[in-house]
NULUM-121208 format. One record per atom (N, C-alpha, C, O): x, y, z. Coordinates in steps of 0.02 Angstrom, whole numbers, plus 50000, padded with zeros to 5 digits. Layout:
<nodes>
XYZ
...
</nodes>
This chain:
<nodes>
523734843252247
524194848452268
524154854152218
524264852352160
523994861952230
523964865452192
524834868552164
525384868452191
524634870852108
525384873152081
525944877452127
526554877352121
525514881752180
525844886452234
526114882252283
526544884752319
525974876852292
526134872552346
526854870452318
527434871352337
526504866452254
527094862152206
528024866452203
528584863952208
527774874352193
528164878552166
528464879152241
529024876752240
528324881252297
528544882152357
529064875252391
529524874952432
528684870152348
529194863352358
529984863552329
530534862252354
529724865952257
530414866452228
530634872352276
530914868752318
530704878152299
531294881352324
531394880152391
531564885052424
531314874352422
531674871352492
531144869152543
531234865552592
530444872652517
529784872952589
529574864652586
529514860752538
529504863952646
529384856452663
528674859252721
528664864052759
528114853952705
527714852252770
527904856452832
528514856452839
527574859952879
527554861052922
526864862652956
526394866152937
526984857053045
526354857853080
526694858153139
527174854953160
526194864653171
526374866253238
525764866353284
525234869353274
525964861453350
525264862553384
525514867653433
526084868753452
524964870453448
525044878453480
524774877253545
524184878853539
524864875453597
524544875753656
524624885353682
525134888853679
523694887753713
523804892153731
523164892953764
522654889653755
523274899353815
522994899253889
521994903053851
521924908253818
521654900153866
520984904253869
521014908853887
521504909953922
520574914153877
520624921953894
520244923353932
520384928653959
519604920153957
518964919454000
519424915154056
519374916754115
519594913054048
519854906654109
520484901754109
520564895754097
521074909454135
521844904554109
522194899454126
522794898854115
521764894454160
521994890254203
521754883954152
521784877954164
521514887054096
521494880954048
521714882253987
521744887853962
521914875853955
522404875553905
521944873253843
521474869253845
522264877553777
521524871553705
522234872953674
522664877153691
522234867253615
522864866553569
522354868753507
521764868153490
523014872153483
522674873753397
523184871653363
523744871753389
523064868753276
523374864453252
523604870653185
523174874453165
524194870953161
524124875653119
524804871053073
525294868253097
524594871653000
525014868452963
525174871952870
524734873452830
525764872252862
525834875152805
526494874752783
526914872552822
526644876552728
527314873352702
527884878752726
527754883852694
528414879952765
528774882152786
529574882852756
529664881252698
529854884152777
530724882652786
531094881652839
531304886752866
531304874552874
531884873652913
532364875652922
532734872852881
532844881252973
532644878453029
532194886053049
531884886453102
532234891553000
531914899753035
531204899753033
530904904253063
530804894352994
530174894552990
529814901352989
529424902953034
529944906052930
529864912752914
529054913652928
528844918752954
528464906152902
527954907652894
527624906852956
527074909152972
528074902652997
527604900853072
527634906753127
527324907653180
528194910753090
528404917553143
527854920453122
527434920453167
527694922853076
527094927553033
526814926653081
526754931153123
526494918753091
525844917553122
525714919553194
525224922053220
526174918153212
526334918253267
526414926653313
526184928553367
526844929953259
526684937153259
525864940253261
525584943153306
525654938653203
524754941053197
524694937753274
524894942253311
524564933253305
524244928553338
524544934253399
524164939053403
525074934753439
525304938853486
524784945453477
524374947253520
524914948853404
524594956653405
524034956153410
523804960453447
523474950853377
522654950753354
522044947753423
521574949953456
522474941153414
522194937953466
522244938353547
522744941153571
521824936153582
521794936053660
522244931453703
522484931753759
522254926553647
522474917953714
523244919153699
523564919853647
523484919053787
524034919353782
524644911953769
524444906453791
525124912153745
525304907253716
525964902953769
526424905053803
525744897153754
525984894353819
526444887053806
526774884053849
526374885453744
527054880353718
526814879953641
526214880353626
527164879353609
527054877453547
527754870953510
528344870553524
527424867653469
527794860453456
527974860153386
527514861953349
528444858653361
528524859853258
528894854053238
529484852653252
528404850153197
528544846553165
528684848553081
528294851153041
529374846253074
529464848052986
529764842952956
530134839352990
529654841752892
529964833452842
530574836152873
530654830952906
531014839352889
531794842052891
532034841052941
532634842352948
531514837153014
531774836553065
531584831153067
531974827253093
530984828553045
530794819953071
530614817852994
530374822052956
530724812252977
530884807152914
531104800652928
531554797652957
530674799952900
530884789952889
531404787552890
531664787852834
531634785752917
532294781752926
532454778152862
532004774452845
532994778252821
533444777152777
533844770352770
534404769152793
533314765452725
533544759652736
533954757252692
533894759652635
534614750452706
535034749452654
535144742652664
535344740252717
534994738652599
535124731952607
535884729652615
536364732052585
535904722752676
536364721852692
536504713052671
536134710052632
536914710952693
537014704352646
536984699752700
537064693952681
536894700452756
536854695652816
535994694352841
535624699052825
535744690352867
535184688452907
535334686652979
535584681052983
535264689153029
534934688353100
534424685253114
533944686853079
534314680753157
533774676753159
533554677053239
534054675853272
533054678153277
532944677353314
532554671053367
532694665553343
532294670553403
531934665353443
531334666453404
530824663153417
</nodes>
């Protein structure tokens, strides 16, 4: 992990990956996902708007769902030992 990453950890940025489904420009009746991932902030995701902005102004394929996964929304479930056993069949 480089130090810019490290440093972006300490002030709140966590993991973020978004798959981008969006329409071909030759032929819109088909769909390609692009995978785009970088360390963000929950819940305004300042850096995925950026992208997303360039991507609207630069690019051709028009955009047709996009999906965001961040440590801030999905995480491991939080386990705590308990003093009982359940036993099953």
């Amino acid at each position: 992990m480089s130090e810019r990453e490290f440093m972006r950890q300490l002030n709140g940025y966590g993991l973020t990956t978004a798959g981008i489904l969006y329409r071909l420009p030759d032929h819109p009746s088909i769909l390609q996902e692009y995978v785009w991932q970088d360390y963000d902030v929950a819940p305004l995701f300042p850096e995925l708007n950026r992208f997303l902005q360039f991507w609207r102004a630069k690019l051709e394929g028009t955009l047709f769902r996009i999906t965001v996964s961040h440590q801030n929304l999905i995480r491991p479930a939080e386990l705590k030992a308990v003093s009982g056993e359940f036993r099953l069949h």
